[in-house]
C-alpha positions in Angstrom: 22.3 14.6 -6.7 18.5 14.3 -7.2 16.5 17.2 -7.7 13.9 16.6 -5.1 16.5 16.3 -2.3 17.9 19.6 -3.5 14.7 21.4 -2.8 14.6 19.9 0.6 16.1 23.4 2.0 14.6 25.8 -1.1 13.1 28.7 0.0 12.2 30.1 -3.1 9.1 29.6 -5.0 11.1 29.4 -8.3 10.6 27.2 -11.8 12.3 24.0 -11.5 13.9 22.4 -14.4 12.3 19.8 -16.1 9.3 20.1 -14.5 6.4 22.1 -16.2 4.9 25.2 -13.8 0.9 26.1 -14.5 -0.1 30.1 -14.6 -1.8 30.8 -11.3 -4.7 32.1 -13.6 -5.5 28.4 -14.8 -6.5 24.8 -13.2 -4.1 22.4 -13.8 -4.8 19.6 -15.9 -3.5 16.0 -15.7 -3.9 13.9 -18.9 -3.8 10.0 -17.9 -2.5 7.6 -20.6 -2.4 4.1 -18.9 0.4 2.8 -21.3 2.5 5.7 -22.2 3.6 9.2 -21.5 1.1 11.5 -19.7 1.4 14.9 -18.9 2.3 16.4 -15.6 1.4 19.7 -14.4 2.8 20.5 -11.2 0.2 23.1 -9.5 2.2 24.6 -7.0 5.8 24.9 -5.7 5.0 22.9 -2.4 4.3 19.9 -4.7 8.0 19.5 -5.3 9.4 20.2 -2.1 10.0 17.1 -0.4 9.9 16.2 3.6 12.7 16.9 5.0 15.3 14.1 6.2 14.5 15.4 9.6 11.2 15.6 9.9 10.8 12.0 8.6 13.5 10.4 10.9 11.1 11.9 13.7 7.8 10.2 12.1 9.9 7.4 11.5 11.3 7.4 15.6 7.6 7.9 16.4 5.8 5.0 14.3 8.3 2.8 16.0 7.3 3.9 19.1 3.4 3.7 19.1 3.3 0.6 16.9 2.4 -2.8 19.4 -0.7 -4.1 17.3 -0.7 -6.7 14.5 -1.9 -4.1 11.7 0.5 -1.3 13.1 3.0 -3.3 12.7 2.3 -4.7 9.2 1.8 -1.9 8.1 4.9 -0.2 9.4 6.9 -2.9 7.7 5.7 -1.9 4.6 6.1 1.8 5.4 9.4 1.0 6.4 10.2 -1.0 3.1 9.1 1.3 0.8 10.8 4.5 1.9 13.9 3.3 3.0 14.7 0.4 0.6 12.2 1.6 -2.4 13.9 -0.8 -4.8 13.0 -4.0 -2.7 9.0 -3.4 -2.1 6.8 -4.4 -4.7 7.2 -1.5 -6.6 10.6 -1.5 -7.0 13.5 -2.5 -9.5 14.3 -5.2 -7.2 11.2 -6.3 -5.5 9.6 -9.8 -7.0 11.4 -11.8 -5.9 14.1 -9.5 -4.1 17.3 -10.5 -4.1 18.4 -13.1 -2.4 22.1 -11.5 -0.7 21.3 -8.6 1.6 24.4 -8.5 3.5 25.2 -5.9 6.2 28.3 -4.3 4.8 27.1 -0.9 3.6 24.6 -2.3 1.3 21.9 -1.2 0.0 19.4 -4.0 0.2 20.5 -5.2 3.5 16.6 -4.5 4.8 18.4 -3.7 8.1 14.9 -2.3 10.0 12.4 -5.1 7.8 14.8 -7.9 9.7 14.5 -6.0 13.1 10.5 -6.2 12.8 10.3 -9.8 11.1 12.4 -11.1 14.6 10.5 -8.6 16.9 7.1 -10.7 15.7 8.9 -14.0 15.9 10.2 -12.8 19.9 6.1 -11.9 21.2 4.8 -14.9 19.3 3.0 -17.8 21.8 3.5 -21.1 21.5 0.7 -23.3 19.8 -1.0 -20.3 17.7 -1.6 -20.4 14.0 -1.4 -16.8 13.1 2.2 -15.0 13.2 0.6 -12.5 16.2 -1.9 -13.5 18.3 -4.9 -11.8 17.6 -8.7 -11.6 17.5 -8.5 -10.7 13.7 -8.1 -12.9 11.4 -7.0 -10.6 8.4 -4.5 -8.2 10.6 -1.7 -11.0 11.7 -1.3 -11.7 8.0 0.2 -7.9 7.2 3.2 -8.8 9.0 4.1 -11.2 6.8 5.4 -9.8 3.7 8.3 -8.8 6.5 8.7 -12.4 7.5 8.7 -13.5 3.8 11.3 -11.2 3.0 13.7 -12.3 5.9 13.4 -16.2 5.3 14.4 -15.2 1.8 17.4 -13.5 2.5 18.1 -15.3 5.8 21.1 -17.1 4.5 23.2 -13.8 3.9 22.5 -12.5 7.2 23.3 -14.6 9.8 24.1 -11.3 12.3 20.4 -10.2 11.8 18.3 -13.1 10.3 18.0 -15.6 13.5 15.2 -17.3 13.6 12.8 -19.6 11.9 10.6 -17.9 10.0 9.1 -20.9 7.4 7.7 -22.9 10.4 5.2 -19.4 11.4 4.8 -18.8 8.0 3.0 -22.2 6.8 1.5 -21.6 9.7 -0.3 -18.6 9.1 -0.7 -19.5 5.4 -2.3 -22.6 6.3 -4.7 -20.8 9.0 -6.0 -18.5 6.2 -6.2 -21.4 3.4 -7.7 -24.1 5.6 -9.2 -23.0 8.5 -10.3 -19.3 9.2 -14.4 -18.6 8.5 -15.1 -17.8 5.3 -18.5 -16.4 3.8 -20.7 -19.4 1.5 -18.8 -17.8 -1.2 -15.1 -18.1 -0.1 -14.3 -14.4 1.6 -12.1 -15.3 4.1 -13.6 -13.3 7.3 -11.3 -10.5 8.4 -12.4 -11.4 12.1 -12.1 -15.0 14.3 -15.7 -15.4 16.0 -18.1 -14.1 13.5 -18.0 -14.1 9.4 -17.4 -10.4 8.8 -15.8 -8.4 6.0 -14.2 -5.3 6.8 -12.5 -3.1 4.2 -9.2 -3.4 6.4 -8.3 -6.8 5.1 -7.5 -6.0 1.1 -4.5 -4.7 2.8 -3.9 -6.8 5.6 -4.4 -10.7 4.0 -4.0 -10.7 -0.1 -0.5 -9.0 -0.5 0.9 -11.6 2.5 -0.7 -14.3 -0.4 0.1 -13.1 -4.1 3.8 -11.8 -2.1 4.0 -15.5 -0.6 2.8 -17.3 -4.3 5.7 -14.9 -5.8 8.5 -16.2 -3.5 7.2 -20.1 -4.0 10.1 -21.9 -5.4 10.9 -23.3 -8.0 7.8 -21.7 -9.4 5.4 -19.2 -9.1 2.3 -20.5 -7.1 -0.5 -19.5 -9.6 -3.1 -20.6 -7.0 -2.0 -18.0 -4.6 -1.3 -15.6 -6.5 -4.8 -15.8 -8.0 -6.4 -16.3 -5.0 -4.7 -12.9 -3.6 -7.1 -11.5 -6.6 -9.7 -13.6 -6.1 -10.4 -12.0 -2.4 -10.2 -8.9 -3.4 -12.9 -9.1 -5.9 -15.1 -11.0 -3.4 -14.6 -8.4 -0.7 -15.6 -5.8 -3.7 -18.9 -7.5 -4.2 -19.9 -7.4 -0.7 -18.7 -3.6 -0.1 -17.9 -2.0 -2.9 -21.3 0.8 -3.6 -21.4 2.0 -7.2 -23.4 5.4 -6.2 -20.8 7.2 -4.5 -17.9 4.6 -6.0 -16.5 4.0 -2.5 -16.6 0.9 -0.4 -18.4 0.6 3.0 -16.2 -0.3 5.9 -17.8 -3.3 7.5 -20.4 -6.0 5.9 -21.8 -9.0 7.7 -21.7 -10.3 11.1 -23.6 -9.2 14.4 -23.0 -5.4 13.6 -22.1 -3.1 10.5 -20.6 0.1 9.7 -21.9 0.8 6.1 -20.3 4.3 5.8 -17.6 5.2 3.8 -14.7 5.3 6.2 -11.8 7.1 4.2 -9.5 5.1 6.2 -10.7 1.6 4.8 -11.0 2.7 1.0 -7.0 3.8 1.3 -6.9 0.1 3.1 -8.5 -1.5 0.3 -6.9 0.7 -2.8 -3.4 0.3 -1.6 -3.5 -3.3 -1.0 -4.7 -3.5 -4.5 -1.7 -1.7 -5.7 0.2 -4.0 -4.1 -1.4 -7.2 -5.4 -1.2 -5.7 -8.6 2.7 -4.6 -8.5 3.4 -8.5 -7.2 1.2 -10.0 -9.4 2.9 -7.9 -12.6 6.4 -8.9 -11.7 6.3 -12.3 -12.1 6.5 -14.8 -15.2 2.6 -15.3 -14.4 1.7 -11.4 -15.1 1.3 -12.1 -19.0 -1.1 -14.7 -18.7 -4.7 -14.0 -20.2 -6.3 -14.4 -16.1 -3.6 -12.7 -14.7 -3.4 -9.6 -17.3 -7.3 -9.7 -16.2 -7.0 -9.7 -13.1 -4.3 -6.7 -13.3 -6.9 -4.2 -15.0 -9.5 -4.9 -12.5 -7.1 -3.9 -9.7 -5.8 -1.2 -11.6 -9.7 -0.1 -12.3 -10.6 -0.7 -9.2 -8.2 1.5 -6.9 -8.6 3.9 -9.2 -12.3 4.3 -8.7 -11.5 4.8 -5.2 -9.3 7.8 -5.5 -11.2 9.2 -8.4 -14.2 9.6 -6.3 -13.1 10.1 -2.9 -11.5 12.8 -4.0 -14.2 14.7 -5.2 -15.2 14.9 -1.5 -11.9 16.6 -0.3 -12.4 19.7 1.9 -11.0 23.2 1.0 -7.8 22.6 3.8 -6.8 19.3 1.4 -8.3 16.7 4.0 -10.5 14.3 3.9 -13.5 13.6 6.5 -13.3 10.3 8.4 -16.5 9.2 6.8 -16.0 11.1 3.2 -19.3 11.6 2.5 -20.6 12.2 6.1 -19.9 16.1 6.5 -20.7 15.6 10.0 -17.6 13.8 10.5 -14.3 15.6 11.1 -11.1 16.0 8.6 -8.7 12.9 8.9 -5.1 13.5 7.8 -4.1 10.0 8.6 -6.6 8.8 5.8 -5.6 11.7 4.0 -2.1 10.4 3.6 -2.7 7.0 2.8 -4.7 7.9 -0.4 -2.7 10.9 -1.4 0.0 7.6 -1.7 -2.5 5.5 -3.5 -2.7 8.2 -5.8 0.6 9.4 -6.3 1.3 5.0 -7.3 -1.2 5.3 -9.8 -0.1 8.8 -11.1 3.6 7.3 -12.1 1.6 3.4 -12.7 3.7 2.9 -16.2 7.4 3.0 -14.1 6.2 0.3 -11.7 4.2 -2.1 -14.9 7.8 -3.0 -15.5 6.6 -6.6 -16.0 8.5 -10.0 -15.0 11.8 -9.8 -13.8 15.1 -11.3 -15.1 14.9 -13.7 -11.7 11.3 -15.3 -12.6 11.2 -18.5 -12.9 8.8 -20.1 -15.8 6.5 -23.1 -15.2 5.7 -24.7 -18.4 3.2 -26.4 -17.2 1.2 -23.6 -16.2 -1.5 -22.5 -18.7 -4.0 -19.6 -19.0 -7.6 -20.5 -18.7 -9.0 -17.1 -19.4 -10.7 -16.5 -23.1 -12.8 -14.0 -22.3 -11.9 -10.0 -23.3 -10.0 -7.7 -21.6 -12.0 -4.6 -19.3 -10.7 -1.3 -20.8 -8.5 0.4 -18.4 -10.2 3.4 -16.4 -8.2 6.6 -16.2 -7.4 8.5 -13.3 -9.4 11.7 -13.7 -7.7 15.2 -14.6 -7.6 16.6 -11.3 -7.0 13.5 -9.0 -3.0 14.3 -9.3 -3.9 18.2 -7.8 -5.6 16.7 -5.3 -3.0 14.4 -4.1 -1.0 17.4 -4.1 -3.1 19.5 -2.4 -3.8 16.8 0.2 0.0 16.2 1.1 -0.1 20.1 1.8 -2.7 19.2 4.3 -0.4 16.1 5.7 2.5 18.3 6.1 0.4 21.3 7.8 -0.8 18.6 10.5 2.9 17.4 11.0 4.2 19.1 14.0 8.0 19.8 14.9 8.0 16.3 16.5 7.2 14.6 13.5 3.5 13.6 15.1 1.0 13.9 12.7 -1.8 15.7 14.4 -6.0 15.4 13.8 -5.9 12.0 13.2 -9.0 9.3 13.4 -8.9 7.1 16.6 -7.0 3.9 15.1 -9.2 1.9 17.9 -12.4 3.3 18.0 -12.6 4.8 14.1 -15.8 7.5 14.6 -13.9 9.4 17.0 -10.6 11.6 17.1 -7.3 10.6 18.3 -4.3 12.5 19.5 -1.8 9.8 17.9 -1.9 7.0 15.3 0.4 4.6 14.6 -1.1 3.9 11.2 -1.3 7.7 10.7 2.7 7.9 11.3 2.8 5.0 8.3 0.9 6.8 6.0 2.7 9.6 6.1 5.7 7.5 5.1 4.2 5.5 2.6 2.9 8.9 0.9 6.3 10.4 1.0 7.9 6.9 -0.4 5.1 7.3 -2.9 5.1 11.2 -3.6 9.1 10.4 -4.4 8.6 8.2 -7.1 6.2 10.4 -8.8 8.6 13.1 -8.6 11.6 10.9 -10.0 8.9 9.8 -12.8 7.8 13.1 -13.5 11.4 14.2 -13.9 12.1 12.0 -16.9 9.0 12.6 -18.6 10.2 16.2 -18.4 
């Protein structure tokens, strides 16, 4: 049985094998090697004790509950994906492309609850609309459908679960975002409908659903996607991104702005990064000179994020909701979100695993890039503690109910909530994420 679900009912603050323990008289260190073995020092017992099966049932019960808009659900699907069936997200052994049999006998892959949400969309969905949910945003519909992706692929072995049409919505929506949603001079595809405006939101919300649909294009990888996934990203950088503090603004453009550094949008942006990169990696494109390019900037750049934003953490673990504003109060939704972003990043070499035995080579698909490779930035020595000490905070604000409490208003983000549906996701995707590191840091011993 694995260790970490072991400690789930430890009570004991006692060394655990194959895992190195710090003096309490010294800081612990972390020393990043992008391409190799790196060092782990755990800094405290509570690091390695997970969330118990209980308590995340009840956030799961509870994100199911709370989650009606387009970005709630998106990004429940993905919560969803990566802590129940790990192997099929991006980051997993399985995940581009997944496999194509997910039948419901006991299996493993069978993506029961992914299915559930991809035909949930498909049931509220109006006739005559472009986007897969009908909303206001342009970016937010899009986060839903990695979901949809994954249950057109697999729709042929599950016939009890996979009903509906999911290609026709699909082109839809793709075709919306390509074609005819409001782009900036430059080509940033606007995150909202009836003004051009960029909002920090959208890394996470629109380029996944492309470089995840480019991945799944058959018979071959669709390099235009796939790049263009990137390609949005670094535009949205340029218009947000601020190289004093090394965060990005929340909002650019349009008839209003919000150009403070909203902790909740710099997890949006890092994590759909991640993701872009983990898609992008596992397919026979990933070795090409614009691609491998393309995978060191998104590496650098989420990495950035958590380097700095950590250096604003509070003494409880949190983050503020505006992580330079100390005016602002702590946020442990955002809190969780980039604990995850760092936790990826800490255990980056398990998930570089590169194409899988399932992608599919174009010949006739060449590189174009001749220029050099950006040297890769490393996440600092005490990012790793801070993650740590930030899922502490996570798990302080999670009541008996599995709510996670002292949260940022999800619909009006300068003020506090008493619920958030993305809050409930991020502390998912952090546990999903906090698991792998543990797993990695067990065989690096």
């Amino acid at each position: 049985m694995n260790l970490r679900y072991l400690l789930a009912t430890a009570t004991l603050a006692i060394p655990v094998a194959g895992l190195p323990t710090t003096s309490s008289n010294h800081s612990p260190q972390i020393y990043y090697a992008p391409h190799g073995t790196r060092g782990i020092v755990v800094p405290s017992f509570s690091a390695v004790v997970p969330i118990s099966d209980t308590v995340i049932n009840l956030v799961q019960e509870n994100t199911r509950s709370v989650s009606h808009e387009s970005w709630e659900l998106g990004v429940m699907s993905e919560a969803y994906l990566e802590i129940e069936w790990p192997q099929m997200s991006v980051y997993g052994y399985e995940g581009v492309p997944p496999p194509r049999s997910v039948t419901n006998n006991n299996n493993t892959d069978n993506i029961t609850s992914i299915l559930e949400i991809a035909n949930y969309v498909i049931a509220i969905r109006p006739e005559g609309i472009d986007t897969l949910i009908d909303d206001s945003s342009v970016g937010d519909p899009a986060s839903v459908g990695v979901a949809l992706l994954m249950a057109n692929w697999t729709k042929a072995s599950r016939p009890d679960e996979a009903l509906n049409d999911y290609n026709t919505p699909l082109i839809d929506e793709l075709n919306y975002l390509l074609y005819d949603a409001p782009r900036t001079d430059d080509g940033a595809i606007s995150h909202r409908s009836e003004q051009v405006q960029l909002w920090s939101d959208f890394v996470y919300m629109v380029p996944p659903f492309l470089a995840y649909y480019g991945a799944l294009n058959q018979p071959y990888v669709s390099d235009g996607l796939l790049y263009d996934a990137y390609l949005q990203i670094s535009l949205y950088r340029n218009y947000l991104y601020d190289a004093t503090p090394g965060l990005w603004r929340h909002v650019a453009l349009g008839q209003w702005q919000d150009i403070g550094y909203w902790s909740t949008g710099n997890g949006w942006a890092a994590a759909g990064m991640l993701r872009v990169l983990m898609t992008m990696n596992q397919t026979s494109l990933g070795t090409l000179g614009q691609f491998a390019a393309a995978q060191i900037d998104l590496q650098n750049w989420a990495t950035d994020i958590v380097n700095n934003v950590w250096t604003y953490q509070q003494p409880s673990g949190c983050l503020l909701n505006y992580a330079t504003d100390t005016t602002t109060f702590e946020d442990s939704s955002s809190t969780a979100l980039l604990a995850s972003v760092t936790y990826r990043l800490a255990a980056l070499p398990v998930f570089l695993r590169g194409a899988s035995v399932n992608a599919t080579i174009n010949p006739t698909v060449q590189s174009t890039y001749s220029g050099p490779l950006n040297p890769l930035t490393s996440l600092s020595a005490t990012a790793l503690n801070s993650a740590h000490k930030a899922r502490d905070c996570v798990k302080a604000n999670l009541n008996d109910s599995g709510w996670l409490n002292n949260v940022v208003n999800p619909y009006d983000f300068s003020t506090e909530g008493d619920q958030s549906a993305e809050g409930q996701s991020f502390v998912l995707l952090m546990e999903a994420a906090w698991r792998a590191w543990f797993d990695y840091a067990q065989e690096q011993g």
